[in-house]
C-alpha positions as CSV (number, residue, x, y, z in Angstrom):
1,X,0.0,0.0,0.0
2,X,1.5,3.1,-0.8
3,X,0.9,6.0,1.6
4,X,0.4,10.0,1.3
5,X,2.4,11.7,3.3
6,X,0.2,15.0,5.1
7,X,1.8,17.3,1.7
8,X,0.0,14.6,-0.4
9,X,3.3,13.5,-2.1
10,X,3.3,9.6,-2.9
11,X,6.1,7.9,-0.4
12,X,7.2,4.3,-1.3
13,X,10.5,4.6,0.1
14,X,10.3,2.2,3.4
15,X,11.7,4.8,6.8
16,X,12.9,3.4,9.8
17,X,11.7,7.2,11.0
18,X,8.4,7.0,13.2
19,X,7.6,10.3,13.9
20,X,7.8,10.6,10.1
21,X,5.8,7.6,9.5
22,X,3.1,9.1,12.4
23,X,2.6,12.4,10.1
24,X,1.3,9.9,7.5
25,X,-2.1,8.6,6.7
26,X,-3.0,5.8,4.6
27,X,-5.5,6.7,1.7
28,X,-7.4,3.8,0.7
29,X,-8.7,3.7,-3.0
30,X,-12.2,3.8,-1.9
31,X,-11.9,5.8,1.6
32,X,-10.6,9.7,1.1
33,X,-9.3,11.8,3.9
34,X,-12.6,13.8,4.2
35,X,-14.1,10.4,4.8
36,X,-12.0,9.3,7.9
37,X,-12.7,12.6,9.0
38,X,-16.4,12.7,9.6
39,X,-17.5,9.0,11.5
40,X,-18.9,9.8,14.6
41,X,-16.3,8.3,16.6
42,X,-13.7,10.9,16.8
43,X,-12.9,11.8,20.6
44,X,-11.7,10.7,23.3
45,X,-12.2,6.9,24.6
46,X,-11.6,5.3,28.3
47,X,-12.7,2.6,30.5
48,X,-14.4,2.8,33.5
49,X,-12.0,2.9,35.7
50,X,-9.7,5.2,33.9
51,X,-7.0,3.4,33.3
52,X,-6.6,3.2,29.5
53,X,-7.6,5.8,27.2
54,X,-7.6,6.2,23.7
55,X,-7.9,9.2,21.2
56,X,-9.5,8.6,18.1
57,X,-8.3,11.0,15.7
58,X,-9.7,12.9,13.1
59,X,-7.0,12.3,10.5
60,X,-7.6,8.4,10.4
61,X,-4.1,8.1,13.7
62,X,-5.1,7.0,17.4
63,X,-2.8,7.7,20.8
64,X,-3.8,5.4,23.7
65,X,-2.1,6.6,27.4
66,X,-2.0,3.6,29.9
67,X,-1.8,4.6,33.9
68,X,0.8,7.4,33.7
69,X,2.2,6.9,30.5
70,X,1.1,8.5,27.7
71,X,1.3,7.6,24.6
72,X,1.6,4.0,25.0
73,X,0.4,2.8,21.5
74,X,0.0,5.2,18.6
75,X,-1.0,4.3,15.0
76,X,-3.4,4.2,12.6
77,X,-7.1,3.2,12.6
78,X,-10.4,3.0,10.0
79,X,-13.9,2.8,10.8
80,X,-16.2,0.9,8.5
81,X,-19.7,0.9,9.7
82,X,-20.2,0.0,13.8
83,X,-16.5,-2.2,13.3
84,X,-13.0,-0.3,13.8
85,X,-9.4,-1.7,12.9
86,X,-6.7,-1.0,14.3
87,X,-2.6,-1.0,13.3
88,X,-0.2,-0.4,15.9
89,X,3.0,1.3,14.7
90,X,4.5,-1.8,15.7
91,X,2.8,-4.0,13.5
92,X,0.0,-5.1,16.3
93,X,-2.8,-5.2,15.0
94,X,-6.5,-5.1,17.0
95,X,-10.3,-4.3,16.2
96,X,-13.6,-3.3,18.6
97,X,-17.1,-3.2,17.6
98,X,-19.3,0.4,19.0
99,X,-22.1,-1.4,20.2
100,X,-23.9,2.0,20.4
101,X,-22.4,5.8,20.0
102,X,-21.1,6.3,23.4
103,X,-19.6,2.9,24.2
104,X,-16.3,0.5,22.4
105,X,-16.0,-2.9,23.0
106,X,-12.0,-3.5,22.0
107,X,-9.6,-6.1,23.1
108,X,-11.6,-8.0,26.0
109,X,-12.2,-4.0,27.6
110,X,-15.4,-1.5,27.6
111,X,-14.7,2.2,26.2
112,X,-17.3,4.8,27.0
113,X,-17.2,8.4,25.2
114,X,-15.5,11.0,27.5
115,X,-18.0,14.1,27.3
């Protein structure tokens, strides 16, 4: 998959760089950036207790903090529909299911909409 980098250049060269690969966002064929921007999911995610706490970006990226450290896992996520897929910087990959608009399912744990 080639990726556009935030100018919109085409970037096949493969970087070893991550806050360079972080500034960019995978375009799919059928799925424009305007797209990612408006599903209703954008915000701010945590669990009950706290603890974990994701940030659904508008530009298609996510930052989850765990406990005091921030920015524990950062990368790259698409919504399709109530479904959302996630891909970890590291190569993890992960997905979650809203089961209504205020609330995640997502690895084994419950995410309600910070408001």
């Amino acid at each position: 998959m080639a990726l556009l980098s935030t100018t919109g250049a085409l970037d096949d060269s493969p970087s070893d760089d991550l806050s360079r690969r972080s500034q960019q966002v995978p375009i799919l064929a059928n799925q424009t950036e305007t797209e990612m921007q408006q599903h209703p999911y954008v915000g701010m995610w945590i669990t009950a207790d706290g603890h974990i706490r994701q940030e659904l970006l508008p530009n298609g990226r996510y930052d989850e903090a765990r406990g005091n450290r921030q920015s524990a896992y950062q990368g790259r996520y698409e919504v399709s529909g109530n479904r959302i897929d996630y891909w970890d910087d590291t190569g993890f990959t992960a997905d979650g299911e809203f089961v209504d608009a205020d609330t995640l399912h997502h690895g084994g744990m419950v995410f309600f909409r910070q408001k």
